[in-house]
RONUTOR-670042 format. One record per atom (N, C-alpha, C): residue number from 1; residue in three letters; atom name; x, y, z. Coordinates in steps of 0.001 Angstrom, whole numbers, padded with zeros to 6 digits. Layout:
// residues N
+-----+------+------+---------+---------+---------+
! pos ! code ! site !    east !   north !      up !
+-----+------+------+---------+---------+---------+
! NUM !  ALA !   CA !       X !       Y !       Z !
...
+-----+------+------+---------+---------+---------+
This chain:
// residues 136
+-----+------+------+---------+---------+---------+
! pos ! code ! site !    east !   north !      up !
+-----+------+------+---------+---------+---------+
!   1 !  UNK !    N !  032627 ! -038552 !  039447 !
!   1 !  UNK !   CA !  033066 ! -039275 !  040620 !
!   1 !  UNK !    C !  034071 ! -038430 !  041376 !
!   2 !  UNK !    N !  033875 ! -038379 !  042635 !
!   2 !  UNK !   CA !  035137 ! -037754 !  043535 !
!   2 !  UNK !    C !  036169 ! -038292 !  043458 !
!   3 !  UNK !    N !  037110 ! -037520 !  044055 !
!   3 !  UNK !   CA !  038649 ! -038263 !  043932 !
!   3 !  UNK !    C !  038624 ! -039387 !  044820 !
!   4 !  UNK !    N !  037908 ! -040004 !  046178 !
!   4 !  UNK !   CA !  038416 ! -040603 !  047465 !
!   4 !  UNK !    C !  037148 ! -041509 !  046894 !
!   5 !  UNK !    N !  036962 ! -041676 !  045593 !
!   5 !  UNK !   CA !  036495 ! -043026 !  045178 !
!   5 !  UNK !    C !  034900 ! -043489 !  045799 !
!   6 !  UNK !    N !  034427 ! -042451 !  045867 !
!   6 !  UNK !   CA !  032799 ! -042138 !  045871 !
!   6 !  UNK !    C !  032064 ! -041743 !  044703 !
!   7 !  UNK !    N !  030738 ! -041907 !  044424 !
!   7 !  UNK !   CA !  030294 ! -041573 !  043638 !
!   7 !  UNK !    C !  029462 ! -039981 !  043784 !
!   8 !  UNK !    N !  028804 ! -039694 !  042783 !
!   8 !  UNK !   CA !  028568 ! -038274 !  042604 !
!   8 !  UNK !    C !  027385 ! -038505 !  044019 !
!   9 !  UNK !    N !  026921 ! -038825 !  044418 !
!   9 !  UNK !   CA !  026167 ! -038678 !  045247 !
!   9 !  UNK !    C !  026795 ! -039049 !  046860 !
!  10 !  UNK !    N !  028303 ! -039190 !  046469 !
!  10 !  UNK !   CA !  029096 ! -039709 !  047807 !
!  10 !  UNK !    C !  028936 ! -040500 !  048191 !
!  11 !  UNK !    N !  028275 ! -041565 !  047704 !
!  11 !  UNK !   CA !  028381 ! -043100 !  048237 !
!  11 !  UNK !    C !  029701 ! -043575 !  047937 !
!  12 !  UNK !    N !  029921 ! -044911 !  048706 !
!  12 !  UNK !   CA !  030687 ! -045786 !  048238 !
!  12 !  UNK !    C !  030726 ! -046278 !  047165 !
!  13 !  UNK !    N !  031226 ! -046866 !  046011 !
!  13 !  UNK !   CA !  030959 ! -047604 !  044463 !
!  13 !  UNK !    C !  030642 ! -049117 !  045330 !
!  14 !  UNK !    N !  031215 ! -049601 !  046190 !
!  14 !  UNK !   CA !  030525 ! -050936 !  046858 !
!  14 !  UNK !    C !  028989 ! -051094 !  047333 !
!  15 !  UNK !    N !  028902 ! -049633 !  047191 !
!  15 !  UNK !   CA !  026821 ! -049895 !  047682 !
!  15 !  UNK !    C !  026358 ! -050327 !  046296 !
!  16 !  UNK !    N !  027310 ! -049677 !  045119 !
!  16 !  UNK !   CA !  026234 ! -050073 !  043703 !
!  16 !  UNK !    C !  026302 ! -051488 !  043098 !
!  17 !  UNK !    N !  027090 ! -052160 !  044070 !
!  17 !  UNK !   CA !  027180 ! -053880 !  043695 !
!  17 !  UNK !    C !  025990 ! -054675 !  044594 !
!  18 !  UNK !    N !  025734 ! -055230 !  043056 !
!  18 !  UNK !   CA !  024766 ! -056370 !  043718 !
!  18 !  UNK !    C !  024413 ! -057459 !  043802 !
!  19 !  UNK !    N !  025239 ! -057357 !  043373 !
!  19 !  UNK !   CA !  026082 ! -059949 !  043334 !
!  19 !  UNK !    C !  026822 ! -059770 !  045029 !
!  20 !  UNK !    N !  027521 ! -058552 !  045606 !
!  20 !  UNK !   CA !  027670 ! -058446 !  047175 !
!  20 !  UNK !    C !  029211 ! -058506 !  046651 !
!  21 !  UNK !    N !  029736 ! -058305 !  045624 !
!  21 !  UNK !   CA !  031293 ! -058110 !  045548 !
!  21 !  UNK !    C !  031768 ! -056793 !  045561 !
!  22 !  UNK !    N !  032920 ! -056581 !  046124 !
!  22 !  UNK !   CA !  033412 ! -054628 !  046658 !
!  22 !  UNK !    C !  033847 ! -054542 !  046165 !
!  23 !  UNK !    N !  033693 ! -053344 !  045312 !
!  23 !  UNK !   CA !  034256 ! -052724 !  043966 !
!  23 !  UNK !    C !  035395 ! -052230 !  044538 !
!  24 !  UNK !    N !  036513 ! -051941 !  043637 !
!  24 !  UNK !   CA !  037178 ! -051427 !  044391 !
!  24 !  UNK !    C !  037254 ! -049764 !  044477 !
!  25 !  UNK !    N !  037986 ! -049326 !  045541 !
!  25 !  UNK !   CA !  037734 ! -047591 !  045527 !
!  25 !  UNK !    C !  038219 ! -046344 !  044345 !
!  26 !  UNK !    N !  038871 ! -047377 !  043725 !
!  26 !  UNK !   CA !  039263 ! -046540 !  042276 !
!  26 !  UNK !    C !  038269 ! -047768 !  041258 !
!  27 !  UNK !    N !  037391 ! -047216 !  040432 !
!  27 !  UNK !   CA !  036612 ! -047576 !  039664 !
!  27 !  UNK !    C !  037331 ! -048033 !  038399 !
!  28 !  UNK !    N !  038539 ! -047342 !  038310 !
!  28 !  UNK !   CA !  039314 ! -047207 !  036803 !
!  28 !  UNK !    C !  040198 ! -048723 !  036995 !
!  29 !  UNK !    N !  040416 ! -048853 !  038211 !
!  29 !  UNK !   CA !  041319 ! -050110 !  038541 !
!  29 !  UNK !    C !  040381 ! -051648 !  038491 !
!  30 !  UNK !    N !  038732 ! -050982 !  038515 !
!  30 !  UNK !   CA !  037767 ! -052730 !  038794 !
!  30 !  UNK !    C !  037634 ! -053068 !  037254 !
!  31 !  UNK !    N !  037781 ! -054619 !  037289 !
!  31 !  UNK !   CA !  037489 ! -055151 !  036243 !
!  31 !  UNK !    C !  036017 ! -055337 !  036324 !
!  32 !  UNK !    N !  035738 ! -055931 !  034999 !
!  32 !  UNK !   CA !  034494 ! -056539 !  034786 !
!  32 !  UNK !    C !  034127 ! -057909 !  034884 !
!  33 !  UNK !    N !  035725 ! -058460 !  035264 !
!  33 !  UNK !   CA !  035570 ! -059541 !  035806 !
!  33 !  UNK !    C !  035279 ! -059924 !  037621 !
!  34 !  UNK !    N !  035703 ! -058280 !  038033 !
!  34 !  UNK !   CA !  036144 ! -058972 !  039500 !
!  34 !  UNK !    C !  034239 ! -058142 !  040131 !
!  35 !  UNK !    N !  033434 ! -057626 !  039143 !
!  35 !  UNK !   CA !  032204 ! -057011 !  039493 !
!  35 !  UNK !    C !  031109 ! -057185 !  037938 !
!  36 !  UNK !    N !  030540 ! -058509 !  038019 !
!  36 !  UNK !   CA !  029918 ! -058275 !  036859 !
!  36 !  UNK !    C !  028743 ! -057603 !  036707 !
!  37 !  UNK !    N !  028321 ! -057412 !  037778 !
!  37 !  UNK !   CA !  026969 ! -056212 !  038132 !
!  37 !  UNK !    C !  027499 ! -054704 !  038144 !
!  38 !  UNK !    N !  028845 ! -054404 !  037666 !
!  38 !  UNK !   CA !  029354 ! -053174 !  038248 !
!  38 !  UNK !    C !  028793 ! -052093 !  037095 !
!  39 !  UNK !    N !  028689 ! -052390 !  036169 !
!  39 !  UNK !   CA !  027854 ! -051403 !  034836 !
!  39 !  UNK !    C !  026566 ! -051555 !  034857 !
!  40 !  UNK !    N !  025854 ! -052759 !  035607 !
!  40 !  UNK !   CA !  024635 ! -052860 !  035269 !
!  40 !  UNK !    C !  023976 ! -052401 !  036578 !
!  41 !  UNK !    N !  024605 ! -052112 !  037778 !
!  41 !  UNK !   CA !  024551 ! -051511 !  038892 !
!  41 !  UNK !    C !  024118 ! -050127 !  038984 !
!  42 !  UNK !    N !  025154 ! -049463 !  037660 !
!  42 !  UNK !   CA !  025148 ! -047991 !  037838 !
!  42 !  UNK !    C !  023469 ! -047391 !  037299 !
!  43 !  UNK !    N !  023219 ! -048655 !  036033 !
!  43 !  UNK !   CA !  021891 ! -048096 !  035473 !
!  43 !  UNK !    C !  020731 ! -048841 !  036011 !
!  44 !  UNK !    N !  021173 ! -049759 !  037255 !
!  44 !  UNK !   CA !  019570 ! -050577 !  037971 !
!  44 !  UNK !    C !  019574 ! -049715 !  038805 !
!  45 !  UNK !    N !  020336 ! -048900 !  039591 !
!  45 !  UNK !   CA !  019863 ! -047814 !  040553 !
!  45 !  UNK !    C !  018727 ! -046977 !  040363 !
!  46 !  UNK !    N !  019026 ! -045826 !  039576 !
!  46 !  UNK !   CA !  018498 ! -045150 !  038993 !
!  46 !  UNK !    C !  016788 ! -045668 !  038725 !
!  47 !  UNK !    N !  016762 ! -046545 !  038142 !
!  47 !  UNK !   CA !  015378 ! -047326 !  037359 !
!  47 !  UNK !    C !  014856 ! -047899 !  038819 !
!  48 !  UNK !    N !  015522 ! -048321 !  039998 !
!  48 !  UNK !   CA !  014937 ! -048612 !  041268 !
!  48 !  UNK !    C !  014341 ! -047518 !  041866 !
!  49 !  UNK !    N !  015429 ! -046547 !  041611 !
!  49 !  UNK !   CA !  015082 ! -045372 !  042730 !
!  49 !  UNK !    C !  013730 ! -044837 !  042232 !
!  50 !  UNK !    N !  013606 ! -044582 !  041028 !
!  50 !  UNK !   CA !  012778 ! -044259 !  040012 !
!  50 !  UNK !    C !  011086 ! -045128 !  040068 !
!  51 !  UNK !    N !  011483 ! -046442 !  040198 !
!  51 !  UNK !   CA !  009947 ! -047282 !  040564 !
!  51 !  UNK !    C !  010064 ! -046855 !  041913 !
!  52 !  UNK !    N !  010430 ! -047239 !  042719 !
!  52 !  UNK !   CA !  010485 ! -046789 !  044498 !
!  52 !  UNK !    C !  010178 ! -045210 !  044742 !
!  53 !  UNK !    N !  009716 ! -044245 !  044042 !
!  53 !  UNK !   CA !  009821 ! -043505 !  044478 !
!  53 !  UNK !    C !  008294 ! -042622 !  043629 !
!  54 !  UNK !    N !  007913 ! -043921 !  042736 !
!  54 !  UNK !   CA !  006652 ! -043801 !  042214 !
!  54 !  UNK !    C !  005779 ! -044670 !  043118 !
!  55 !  UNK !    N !  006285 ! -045719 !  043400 !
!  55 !  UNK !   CA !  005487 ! -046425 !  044549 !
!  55 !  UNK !    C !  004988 ! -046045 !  046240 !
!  56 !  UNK !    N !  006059 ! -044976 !  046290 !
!  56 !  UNK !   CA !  006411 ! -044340 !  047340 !
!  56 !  UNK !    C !  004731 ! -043204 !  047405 !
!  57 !  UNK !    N !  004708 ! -042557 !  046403 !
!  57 !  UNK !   CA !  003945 ! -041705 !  045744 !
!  57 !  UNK !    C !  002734 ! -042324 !  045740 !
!  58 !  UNK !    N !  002640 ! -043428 !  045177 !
!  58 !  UNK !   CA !  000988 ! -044076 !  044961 !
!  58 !  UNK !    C !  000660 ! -044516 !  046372 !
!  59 !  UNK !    N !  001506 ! -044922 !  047132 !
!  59 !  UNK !   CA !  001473 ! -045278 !  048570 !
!  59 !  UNK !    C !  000477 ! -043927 !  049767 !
!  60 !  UNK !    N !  001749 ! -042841 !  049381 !
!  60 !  UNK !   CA !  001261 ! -042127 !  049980 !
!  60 !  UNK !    C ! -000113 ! -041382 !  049989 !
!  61 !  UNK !    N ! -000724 ! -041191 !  048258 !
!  61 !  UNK !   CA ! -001849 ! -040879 !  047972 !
!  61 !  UNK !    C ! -002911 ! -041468 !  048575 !
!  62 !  UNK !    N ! -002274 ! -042944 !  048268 !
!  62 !  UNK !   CA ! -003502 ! -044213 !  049028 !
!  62 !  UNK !    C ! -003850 ! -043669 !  050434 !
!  63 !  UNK !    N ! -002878 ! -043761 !  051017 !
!  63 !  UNK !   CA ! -003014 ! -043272 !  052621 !
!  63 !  UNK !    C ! -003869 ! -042135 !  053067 !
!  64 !  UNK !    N ! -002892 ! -041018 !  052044 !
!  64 !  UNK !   CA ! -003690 ! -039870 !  052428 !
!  64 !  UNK !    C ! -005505 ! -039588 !  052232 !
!  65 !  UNK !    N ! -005749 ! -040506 !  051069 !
!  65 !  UNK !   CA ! -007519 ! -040850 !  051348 !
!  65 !  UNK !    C ! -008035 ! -041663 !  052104 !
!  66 !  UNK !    N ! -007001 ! -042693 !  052411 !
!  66 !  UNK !   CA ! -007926 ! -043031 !  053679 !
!  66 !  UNK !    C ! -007212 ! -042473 !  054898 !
!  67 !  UNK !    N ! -006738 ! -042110 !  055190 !
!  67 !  UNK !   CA ! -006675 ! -041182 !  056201 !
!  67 !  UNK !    C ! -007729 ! -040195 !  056567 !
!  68 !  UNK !    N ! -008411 ! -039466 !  054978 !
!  68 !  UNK !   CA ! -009080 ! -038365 !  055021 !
!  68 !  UNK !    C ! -010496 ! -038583 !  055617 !
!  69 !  UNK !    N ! -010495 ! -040464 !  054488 !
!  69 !  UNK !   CA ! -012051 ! -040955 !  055104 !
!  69 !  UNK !    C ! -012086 ! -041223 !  056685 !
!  70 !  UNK !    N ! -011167 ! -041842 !  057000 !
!  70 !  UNK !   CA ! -011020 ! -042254 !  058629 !
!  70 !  UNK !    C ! -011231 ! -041145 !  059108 !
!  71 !  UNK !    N ! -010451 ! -039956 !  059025 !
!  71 !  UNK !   CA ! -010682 ! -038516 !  060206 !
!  71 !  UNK !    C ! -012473 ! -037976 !  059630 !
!  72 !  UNK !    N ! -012734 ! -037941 !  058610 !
!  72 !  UNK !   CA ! -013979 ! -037376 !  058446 !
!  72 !  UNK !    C ! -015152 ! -038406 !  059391 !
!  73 !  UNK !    N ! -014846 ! -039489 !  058665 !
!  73 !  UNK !   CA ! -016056 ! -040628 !  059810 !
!  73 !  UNK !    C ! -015648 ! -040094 !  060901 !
!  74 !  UNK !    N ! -014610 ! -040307 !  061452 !
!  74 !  UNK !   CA ! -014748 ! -039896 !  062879 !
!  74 !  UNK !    C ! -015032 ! -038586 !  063602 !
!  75 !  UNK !    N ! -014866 ! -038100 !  062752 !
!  75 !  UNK !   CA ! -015513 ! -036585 !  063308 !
!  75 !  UNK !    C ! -017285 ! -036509 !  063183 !
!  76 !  UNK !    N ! -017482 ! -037131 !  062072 !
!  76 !  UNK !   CA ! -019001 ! -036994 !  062011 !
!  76 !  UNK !    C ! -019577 ! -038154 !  063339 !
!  77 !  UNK !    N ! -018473 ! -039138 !  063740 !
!  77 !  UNK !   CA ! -019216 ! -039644 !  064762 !
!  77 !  UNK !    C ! -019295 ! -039001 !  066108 !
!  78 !  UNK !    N ! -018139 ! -038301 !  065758 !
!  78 !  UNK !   CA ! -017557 ! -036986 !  067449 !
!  78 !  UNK !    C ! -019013 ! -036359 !  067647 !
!  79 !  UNK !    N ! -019164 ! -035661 !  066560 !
!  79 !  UNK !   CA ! -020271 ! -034623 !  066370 !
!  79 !  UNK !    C ! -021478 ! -034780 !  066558 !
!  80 !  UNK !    N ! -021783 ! -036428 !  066110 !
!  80 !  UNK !   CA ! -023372 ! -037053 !  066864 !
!  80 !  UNK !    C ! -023345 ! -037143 !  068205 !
!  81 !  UNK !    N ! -022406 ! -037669 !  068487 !
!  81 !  UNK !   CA ! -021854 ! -037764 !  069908 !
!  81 !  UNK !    C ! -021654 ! -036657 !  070742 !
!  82 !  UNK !    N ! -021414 ! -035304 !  070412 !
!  82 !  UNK !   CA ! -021212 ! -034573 !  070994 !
!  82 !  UNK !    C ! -022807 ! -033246 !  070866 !
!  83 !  UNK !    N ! -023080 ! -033420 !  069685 !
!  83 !  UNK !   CA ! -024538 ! -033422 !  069352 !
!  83 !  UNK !    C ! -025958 ! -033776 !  070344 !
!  84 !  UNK !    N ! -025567 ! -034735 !  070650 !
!  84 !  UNK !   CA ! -026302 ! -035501 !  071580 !
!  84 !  UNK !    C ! -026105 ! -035612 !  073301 !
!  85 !  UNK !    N ! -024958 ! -035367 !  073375 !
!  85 !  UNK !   CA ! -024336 ! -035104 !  074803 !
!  85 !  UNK !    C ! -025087 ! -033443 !  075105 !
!  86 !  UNK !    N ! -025223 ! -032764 !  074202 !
!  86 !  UNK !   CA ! -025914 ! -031340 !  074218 !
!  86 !  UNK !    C ! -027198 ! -031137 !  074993 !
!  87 !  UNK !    N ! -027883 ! -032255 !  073707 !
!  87 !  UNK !   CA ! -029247 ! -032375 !  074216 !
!  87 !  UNK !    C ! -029672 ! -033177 !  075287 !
!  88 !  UNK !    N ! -028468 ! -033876 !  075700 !
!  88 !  UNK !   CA ! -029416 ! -034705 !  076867 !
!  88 !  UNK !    C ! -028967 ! -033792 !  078148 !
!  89 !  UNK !    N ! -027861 ! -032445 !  078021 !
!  89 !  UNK !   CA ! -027826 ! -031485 !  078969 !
!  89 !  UNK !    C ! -028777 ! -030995 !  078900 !
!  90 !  UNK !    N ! -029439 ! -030344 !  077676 !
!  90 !  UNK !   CA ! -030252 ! -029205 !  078184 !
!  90 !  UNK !    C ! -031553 ! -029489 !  078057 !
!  91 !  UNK !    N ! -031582 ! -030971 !  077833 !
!  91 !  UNK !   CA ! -033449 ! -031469 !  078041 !
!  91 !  UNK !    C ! -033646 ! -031129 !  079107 !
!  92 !  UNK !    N ! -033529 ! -030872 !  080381 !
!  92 !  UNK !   CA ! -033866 ! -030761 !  081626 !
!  92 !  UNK !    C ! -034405 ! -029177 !  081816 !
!  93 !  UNK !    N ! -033634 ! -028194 !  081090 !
!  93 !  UNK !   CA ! -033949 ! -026713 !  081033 !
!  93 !  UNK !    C ! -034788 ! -027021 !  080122 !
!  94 !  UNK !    N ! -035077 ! -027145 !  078852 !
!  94 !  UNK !   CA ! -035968 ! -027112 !  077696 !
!  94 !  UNK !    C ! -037291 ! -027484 !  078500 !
!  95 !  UNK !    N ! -037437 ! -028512 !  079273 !
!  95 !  UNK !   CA ! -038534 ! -029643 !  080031 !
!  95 !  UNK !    C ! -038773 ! -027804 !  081022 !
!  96 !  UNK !    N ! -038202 ! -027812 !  081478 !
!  96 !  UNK !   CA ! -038331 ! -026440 !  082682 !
!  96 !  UNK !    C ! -039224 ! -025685 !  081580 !
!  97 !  UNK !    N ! -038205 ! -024751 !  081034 !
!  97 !  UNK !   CA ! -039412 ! -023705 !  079980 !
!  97 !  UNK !    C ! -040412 ! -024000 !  079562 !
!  98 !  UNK !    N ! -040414 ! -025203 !  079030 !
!  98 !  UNK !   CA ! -041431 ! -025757 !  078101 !
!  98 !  UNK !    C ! -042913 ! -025690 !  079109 !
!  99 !  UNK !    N ! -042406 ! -026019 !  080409 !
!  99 !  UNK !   CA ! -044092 ! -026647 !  081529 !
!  99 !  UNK !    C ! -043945 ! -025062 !  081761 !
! 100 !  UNK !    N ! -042998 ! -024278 !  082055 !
! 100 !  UNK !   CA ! -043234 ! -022713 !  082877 !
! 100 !  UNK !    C ! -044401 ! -021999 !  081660 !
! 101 !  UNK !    N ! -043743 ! -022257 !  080469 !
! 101 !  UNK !   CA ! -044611 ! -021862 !  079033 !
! 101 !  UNK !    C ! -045831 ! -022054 !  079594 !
! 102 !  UNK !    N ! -046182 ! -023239 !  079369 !
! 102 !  UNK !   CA ! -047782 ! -023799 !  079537 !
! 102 !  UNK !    C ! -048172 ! -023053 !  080552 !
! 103 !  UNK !    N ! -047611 ! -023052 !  081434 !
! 103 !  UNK !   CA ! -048228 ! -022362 !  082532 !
! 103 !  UNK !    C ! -048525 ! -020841 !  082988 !
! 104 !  UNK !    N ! -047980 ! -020139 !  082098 !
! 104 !  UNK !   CA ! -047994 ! -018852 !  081676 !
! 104 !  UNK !    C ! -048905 ! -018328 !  080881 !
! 105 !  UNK !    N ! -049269 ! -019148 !  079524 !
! 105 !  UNK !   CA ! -050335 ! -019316 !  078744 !
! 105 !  UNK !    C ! -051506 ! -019888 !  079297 !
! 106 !  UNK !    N ! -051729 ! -020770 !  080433 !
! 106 !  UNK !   CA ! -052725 ! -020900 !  081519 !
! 106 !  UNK !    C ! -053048 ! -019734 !  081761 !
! 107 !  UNK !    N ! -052176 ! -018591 !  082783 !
! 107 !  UNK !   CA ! -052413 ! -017850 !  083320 !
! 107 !  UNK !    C ! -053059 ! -016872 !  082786 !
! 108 !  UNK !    N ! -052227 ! -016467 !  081680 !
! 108 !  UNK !   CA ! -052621 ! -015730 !  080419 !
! 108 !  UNK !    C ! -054050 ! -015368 !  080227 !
! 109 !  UNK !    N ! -054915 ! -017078 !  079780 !
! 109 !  UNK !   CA ! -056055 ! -016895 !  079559 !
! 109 !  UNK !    C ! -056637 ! -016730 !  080749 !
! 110 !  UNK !    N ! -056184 ! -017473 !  082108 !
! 110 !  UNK !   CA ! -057274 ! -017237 !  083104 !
! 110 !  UNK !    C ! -057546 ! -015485 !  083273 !
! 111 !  UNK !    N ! -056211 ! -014638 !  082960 !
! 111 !  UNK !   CA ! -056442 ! -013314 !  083163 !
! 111 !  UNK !    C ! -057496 ! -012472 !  082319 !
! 112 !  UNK !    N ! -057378 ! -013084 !  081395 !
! 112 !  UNK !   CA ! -058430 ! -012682 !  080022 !
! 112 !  UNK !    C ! -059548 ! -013015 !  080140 !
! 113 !  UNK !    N ! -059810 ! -014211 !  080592 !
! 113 !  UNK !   CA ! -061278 ! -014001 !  081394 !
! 113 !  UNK !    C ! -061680 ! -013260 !  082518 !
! 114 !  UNK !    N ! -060691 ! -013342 !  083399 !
! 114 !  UNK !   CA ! -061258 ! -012493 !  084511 !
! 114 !  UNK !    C ! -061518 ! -011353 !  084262 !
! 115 !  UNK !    N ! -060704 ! -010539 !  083330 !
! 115 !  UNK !   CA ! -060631 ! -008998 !  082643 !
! 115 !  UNK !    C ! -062176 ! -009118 !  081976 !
! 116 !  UNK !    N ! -062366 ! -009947 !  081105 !
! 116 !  UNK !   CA ! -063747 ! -010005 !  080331 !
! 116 !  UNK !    C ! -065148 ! -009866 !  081327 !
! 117 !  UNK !    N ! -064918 ! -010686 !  082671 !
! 117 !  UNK !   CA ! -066072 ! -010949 !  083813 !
! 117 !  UNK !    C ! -066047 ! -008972 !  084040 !
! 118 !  UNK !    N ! -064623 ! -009011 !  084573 !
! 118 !  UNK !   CA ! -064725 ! -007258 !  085284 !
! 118 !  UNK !    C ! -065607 ! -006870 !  084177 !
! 119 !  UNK !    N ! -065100 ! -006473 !  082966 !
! 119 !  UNK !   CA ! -065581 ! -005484 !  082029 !
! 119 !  UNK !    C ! -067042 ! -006000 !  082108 !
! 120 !  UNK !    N ! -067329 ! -007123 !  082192 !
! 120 !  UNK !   CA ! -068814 ! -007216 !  082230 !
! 120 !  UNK !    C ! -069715 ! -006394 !  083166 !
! 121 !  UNK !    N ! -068746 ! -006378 !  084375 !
! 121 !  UNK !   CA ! -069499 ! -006164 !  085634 !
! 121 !  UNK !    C ! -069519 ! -005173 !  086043 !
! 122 !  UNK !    N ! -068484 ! -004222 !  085147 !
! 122 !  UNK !   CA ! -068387 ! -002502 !  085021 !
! 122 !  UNK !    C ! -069723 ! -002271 !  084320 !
! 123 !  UNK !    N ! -069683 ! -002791 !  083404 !
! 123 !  UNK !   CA ! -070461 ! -002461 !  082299 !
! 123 !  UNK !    C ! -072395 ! -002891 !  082582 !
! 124 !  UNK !    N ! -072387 ! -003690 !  083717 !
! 124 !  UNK !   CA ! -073562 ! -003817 !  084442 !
! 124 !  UNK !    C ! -073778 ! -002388 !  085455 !
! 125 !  UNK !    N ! -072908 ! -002353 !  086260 !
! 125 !  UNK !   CA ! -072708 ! -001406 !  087294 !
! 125 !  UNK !    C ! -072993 ! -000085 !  086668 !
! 126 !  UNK !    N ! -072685 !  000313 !  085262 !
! 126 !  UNK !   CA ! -072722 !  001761 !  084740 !
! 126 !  UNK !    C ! -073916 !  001296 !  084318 !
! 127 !  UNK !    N ! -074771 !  000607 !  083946 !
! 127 !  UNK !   CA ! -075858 !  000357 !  083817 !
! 127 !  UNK !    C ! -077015 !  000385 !  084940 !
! 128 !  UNK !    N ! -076701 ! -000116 !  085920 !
! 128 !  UNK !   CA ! -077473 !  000371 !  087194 !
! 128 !  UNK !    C ! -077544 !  001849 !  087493 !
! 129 !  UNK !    N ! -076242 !  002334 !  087708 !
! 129 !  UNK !   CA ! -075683 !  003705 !  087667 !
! 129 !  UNK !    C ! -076865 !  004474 !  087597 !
! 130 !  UNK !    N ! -076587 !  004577 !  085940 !
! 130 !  UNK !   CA ! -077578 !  005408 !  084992 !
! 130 !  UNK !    C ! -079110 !  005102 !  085338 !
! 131 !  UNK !    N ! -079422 !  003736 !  085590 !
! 131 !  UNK !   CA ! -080950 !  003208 !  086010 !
! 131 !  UNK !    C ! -081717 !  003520 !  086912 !
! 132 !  UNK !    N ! -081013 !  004274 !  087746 !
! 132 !  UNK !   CA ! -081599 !  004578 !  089541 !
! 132 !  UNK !    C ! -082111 !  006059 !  089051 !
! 133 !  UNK !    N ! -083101 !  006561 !  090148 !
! 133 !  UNK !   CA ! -083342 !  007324 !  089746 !
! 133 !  UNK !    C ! -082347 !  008275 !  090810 !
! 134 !  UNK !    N ! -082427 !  009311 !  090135 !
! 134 !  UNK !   CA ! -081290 !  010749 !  090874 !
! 134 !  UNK !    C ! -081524 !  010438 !  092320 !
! 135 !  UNK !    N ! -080546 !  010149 !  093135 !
! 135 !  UNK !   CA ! -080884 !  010048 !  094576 !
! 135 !  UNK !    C ! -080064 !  011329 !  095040 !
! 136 !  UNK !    N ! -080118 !  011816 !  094248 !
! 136 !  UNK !   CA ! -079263 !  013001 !  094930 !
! 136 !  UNK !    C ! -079625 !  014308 !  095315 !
+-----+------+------+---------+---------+---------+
């Protein structure tokens, strides 16, 4: 205990009463009559602070999982949400490529036939060619 009648932790000795009677500031001078909680004060602290500070602990654990579940749901709902805000941007380009595609692969084949007709029609023509007789 300090000299100016605090305890080791510098409180007052009147915080450790708990019937609400004020100890007095020299401890050596209080009876046990004028504080009958004054011994049983010093060792219910301790055993309070002690549950309160395990409760404190189970409290906070509690929290901190649901805390963890709350931010995770909500992020996985951000993420559908933001997931989806994506695609309904770029359906409009995807829809674009997608018909330009088709239409390229249209073209594609129409060229491949036409190439097939030519080669046919080369391939007639060098046939005439050769068929005539020498006009030369």
């Amino acid at each position: 205990m300090a000299e100016d009648g605090r305890s080791l932790l510098g409180l007052p000795w009147a915080w450790f009463c708990h019937c609400g009677c004020r100890l007095e500031a020299d401890p050596a001078e209080a009876s046990a009559a004028s504080c009958p909680t004054q011994v049983t004060g010093l060792v219910v602290l301790p055993l309070q602070r002690y549950r309160l500070q395990s409760e404190l602990s189970t409290k906070v654990d509690e929290l901190r999982v649901t805390l963890d579940l709350a931010l995770s749901s909500q992020l996985q709902i951000e993420a559908r949400a933001a997931a989806e805000r994506a695609r309904a941007i770029v359906a409009p380009f995807a829809e674009l490529v997608d018909a330009t595609h088709a239409t390229e692969v249209r073209r594609q084949r129409r060229l491949a036939r036409c190439r097939e007709q030519l080669d046919g029609l080369e391939r007639e023509l060098a046939a005439l060619v050769r068929a005539e007789p020498g006009d030369g």
